[in-house]
C-alpha positions in Angstrom: 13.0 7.7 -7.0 14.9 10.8 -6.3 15.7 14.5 -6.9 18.3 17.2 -6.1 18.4 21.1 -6.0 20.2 23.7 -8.6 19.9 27.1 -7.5 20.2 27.8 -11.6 17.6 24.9 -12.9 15.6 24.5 -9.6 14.6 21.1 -9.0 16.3 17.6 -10.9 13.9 14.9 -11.0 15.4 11.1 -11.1 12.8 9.4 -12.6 12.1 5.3 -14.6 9.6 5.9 -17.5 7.2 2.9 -16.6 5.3 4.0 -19.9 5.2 5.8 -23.1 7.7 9.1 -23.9 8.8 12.4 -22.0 10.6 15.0 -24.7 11.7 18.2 -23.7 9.7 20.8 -23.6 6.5 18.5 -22.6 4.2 20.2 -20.3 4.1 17.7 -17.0 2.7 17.1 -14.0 3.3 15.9 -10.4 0.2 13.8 -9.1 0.5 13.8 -5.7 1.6 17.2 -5.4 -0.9 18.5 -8.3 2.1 21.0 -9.7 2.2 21.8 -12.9 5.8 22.1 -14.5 7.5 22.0 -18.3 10.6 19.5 -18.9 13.2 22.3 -19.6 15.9 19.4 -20.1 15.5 15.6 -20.0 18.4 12.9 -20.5 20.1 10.0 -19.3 23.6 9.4 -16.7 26.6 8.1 -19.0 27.8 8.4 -15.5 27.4 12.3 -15.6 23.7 13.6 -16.8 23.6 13.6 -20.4 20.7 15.6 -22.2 18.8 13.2 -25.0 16.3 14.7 -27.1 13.4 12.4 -25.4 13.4 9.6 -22.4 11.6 6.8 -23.5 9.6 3.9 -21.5 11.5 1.3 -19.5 14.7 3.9 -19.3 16.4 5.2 -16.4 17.2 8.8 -16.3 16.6 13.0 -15.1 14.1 15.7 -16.1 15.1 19.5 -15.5 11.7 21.3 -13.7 12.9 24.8 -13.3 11.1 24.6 -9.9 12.3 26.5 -7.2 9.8 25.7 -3.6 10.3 23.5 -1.4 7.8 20.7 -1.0 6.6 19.9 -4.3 9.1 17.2 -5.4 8.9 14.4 -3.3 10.2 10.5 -3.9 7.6 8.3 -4.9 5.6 11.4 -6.8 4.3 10.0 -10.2 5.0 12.2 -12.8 2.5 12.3 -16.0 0.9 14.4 -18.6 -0.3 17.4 -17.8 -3.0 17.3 -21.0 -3.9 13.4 -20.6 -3.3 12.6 -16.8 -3.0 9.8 -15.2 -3.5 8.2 -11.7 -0.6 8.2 -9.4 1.1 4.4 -8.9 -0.6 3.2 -5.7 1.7 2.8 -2.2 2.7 6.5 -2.0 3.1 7.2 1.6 4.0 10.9 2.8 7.3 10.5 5.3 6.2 11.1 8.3 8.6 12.4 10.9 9.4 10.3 14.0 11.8 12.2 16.0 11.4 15.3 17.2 14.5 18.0 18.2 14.3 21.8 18.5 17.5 23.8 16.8 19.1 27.3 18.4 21.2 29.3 16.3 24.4 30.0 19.2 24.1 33.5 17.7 20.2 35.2 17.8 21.7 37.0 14.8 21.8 34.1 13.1 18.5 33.3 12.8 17.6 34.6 9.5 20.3 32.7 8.0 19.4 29.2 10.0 15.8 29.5 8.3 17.2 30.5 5.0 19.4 26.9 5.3 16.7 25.1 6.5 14.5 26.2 3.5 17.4 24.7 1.1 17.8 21.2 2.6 13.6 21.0 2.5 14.5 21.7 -1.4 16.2 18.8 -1.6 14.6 16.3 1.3 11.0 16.5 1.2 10.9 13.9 4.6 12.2 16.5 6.9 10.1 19.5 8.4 10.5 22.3 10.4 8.3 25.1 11.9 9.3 28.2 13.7 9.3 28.2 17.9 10.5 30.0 20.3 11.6 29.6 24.0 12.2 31.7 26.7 16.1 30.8 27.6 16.8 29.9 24.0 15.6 32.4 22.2 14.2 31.9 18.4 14.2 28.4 16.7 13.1 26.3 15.2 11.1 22.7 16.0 12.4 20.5 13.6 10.8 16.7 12.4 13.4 13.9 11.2 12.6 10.3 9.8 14.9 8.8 13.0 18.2 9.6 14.3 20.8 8.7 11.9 18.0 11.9 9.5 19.0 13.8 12.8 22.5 13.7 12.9 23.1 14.2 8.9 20.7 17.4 8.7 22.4 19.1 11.7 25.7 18.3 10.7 24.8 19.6 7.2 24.3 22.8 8.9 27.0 23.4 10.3 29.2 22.4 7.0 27.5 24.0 4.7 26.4 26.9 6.1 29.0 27.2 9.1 26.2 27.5 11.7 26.7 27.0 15.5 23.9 25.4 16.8 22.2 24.4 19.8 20.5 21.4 19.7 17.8 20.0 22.3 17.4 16.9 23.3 16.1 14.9 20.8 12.5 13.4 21.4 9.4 11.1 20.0 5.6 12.5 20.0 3.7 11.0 22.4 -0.4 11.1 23.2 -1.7 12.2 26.2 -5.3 11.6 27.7 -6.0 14.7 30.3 -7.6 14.3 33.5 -7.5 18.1 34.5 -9.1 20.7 31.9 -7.6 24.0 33.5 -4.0 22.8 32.0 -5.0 24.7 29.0 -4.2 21.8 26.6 -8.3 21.3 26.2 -10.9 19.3 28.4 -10.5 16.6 30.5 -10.6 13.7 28.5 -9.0 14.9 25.1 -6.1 13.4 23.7 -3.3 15.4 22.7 -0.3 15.2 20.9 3.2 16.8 22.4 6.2 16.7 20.4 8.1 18.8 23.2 9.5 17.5 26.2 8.8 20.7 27.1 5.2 21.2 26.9 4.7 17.2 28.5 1.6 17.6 31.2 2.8 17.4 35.0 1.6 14.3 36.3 -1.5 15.2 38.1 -2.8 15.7 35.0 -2.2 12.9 32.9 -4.8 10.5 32.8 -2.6 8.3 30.2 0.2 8.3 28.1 0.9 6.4 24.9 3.8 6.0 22.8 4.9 4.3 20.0 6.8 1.6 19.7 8.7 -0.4 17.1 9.0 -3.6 15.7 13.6 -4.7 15.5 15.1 -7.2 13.2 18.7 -7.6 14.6 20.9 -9.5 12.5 24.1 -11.3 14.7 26.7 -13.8 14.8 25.4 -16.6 17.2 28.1 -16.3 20.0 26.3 -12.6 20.7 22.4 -13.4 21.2 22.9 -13.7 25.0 24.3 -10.7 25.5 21.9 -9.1 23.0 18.6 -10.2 24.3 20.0 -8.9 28.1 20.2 -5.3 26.1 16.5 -5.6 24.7 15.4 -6.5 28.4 17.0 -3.7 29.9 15.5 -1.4 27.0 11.8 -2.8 27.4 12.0 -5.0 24.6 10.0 -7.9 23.8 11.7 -10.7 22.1 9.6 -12.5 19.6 11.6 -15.7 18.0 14.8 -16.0 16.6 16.5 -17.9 13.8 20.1 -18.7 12.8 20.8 -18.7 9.3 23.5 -18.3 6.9 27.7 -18.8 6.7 30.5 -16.2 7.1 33.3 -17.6 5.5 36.3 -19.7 7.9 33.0 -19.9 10.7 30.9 -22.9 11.4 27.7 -23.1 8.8 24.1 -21.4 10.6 26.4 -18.9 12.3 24.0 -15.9 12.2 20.7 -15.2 13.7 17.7 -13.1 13.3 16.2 -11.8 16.3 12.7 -10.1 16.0 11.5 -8.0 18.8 9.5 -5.0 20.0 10.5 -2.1 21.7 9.6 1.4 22.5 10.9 3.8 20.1 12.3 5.9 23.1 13.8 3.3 24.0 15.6 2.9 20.4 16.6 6.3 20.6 18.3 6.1 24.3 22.0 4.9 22.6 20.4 1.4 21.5 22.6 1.6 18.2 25.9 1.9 20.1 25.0 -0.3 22.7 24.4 -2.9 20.1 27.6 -2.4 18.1 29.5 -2.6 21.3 28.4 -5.7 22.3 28.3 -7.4 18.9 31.9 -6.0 18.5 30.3 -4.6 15.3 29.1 -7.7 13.3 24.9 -6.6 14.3 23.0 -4.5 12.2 19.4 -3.6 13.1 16.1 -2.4 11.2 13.2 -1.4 11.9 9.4 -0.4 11.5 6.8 1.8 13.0 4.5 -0.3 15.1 1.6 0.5 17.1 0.7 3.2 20.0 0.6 1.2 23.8 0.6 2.8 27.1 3.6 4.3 28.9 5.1 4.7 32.3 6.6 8.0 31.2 7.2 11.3 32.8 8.9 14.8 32.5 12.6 15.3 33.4 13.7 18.9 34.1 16.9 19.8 34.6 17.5 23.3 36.2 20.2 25.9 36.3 19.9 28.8 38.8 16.5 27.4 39.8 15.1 28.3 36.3 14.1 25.0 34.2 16.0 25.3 30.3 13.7 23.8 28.0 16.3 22.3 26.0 17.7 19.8 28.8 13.7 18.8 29.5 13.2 14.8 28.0 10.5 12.6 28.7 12.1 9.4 30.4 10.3 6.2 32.2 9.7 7.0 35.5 11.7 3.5 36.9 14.9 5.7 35.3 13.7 9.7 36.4 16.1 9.2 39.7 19.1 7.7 37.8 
């Protein structure tokens, strides 16, 4: 249900025995990932990890894998016997990244040691990925895939803690699909489908015969007094409100005090500053959650901003074409 790095012991597993008995020393394995590892420690947290000689079923506690990659651990792995294996538990569902957001080091020497840092936190979050990119302007990066943007924000302010970094960050941004009218854009034939995760490389419009994006379905949780004021915010962010339900007491207020609002919404649309917006307006009493919905049609386009006449990639976003001239 979770893990952590050592750079002596290499990966901590924090695992629930659903069944039978890990000892120390028991040759293991990782069923989604197929690795093959040997319990150099296992124990229990008394609150600090405490080694025990075995972990038995039904208890909470760590095993010590002496693994050093990146990628192999991941939460919701099931970890079994490497002689007599067993299935994984069903549901496992690799994270897949949502938000998209290319990172600069400030200083091209610093390159090597941004892809050294990024290699540690994938030790130790297995939902965030990165692969190398460059641009023009920028220089050497990397294009970087976070769970949404509160993943965003912690990763690159990990960065810059941990490893003292200065960083440029773009723009952060959603993958969208594309259907192409014109096949000399280089992205394929007319009529293929692809996928951009860059601003940057979205099609101009003569070329686009559609865009889709995907959207999400919002559970916003409110005193009463602020539904009005909340709904007007999902209709100026695309939203479409589905019903709504009060529920619940906060103490010294009248009783059914809080509603539930369910809605649907773009995912861009989540992204441009919906989360402050809503804590403004609520004077900080909502709370929102979400989940990935389906893929609909957009009215989208490509916003470049230029300097000296040159177009920087990393100001370039995709934004809905009734906002391009605000």
């Amino acid at each position: 249900f979770d893990f952590k790095y050592s750079n002596h012991r290499g990966v901590i597993v924090f695992v629930r025995v659903i069944d039978g008995r890990v000892k120390r020393g028991d040759t293991l394995l990782f069923a989604i990932s197929g690795e093959k590892f040997s319990a150099l420690e296992v124990g229990t947290f008394s609150p600090e990890e405490t080694p025990r000689d075995s972990l038995n079923s039904g208890e909470t506690g760590y095993i010590v894998t002496g693994i050093k990659k990146p990628g192999i651990a991941s939460v919701g792995d099931t970890i079994t016997m490497f002689k007599n294996p067993l299935p994984a538990f069903p549901g496992y569902m690799q994270p897949l990244p949502v938000v998209w957001a290319s990172v600069f080091p400030e200083d091209a020497d610093d390159f090597a040691e941004l892809k050294l840092s990024l290699g540690k936190l994938k030790l130790s979050d297995s939902a965030f990925s990165y692969e190398e990119e460059a641009s023009g302007s920028l220089g050497k990066g990397f294009r970087c895939g976070f769970l949404g943007m509160l993943h965003l924000e912690i990763i690159t302010e990990r960065l810059k803690r941990e490893f003292n970094l200065e960083l440029v960050i773009t723009t952060p941004s959603i993958t969208y699909e594309v259907l192409m009218k014109n096949p000399s854009t280089g992205s394929g034939q007319a009529g293929k489908r692809v996928k951009i995760y860059s601003p940057y490389f979205f099609p101009d419009d003569g070329n686009i015969e559609n865009v889709f994006e995907p959207w999400v379905k919002v559970k916003i949780i409110t005193p009463t007094e602020y539904v009005g004021n909340i709904m007007q915010l999902l209709f100026e962010h695309e939203g479409e409100i589905g019903e709504t339900d009060n529920f619940g007491d906060l103490p010294g207020r009248q009783a059914g005090n809080r509603a539930i609002i369910h809605a649907k919404m773009p995912l861009r649309e989540l992204m441009r500053n919906f989360f402050d917006e809503l804590k403004s307006l609520s004077s900080g009493y909502g709370s929102i959650s979400y989940e990935m919905g389906e893929m609909r049609e957009a009215n989208v386009t490509r916003l470049d901003l230029l300097v000296a006449d040159e177009v920087v990639p990393a100001f370039s976003r995709v934004v809905s074409k009734k906002r391009a001239e605000e």
